[in-house]
C-alpha positions as CSV (number, residue, x, y, z in Angstrom):
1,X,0.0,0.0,0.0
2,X,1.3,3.4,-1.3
3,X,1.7,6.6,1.5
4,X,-1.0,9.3,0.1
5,X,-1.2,12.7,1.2
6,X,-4.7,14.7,0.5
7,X,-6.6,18.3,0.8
8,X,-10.1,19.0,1.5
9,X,-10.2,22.2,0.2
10,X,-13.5,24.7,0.8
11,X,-13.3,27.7,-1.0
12,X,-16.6,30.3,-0.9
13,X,-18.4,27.2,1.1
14,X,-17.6,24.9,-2.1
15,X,-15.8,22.0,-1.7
16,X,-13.0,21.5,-4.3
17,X,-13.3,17.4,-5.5
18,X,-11.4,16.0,-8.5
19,X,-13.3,14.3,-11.3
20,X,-12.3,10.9,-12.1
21,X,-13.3,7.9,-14.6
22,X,-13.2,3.9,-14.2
23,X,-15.2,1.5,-16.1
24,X,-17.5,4.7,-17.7
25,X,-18.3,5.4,-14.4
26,X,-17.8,8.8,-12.7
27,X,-16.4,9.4,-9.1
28,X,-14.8,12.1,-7.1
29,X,-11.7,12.1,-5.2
30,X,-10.2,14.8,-2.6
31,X,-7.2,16.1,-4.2
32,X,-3.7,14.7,-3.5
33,X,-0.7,12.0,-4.2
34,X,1.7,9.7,-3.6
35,X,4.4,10.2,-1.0
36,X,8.1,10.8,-2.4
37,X,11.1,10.4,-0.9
38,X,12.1,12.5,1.7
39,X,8.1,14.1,2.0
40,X,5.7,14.0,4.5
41,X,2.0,13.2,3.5
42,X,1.2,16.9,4.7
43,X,4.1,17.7,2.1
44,X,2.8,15.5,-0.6
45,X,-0.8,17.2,0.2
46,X,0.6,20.8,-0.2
47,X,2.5,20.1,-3.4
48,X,-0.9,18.3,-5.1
49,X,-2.8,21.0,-4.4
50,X,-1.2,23.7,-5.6
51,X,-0.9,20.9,-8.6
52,X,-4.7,21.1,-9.0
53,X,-5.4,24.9,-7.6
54,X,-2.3,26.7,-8.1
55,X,-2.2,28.1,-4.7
56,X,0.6,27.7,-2.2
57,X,-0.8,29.9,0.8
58,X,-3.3,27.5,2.2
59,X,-2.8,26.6,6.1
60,X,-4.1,23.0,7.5
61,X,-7.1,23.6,9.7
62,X,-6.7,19.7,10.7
63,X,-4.4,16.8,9.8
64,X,-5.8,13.0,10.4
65,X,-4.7,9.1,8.9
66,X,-6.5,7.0,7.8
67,X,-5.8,3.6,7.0
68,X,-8.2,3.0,3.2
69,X,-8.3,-0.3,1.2
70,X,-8.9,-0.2,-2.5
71,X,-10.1,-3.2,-4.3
């Protein structure tokens, strides 16, 4: 199982989700990545965000784990 790092990110009361596609089906996913070497998942959450929203001043409000499976 791969280290992730993601954002929830509200904006304006919106909450910013990422389109995806498997199968023909849509579903939505938080922003966010893969750990690399040397990065912290709060790291790896930082850089995907400003990957997806091009901003690099957001502050965590809260940081949790949480242990996902994936069939």
């Amino acid at each position: 199982m791969r280290n992730r790092g993601s954002d929830v990110i509200i904006e304006n009361g919106k909450v910013g989700l990422i389109q995806r596609i498997r199968h023909g089906s849509a579903y939505y996913v938080f922003p966010g990545g893969g750990v690399e070497n040397g990065e912290t998942p709060e790291d790896a959450a930082k850089r995907e965000a400003f990957d997806y929203y091009t901003t690099k001043d957001s502050q965590p409000i809260h940081s949790f784990n949480f242990l996902g499976y994936r069939k």
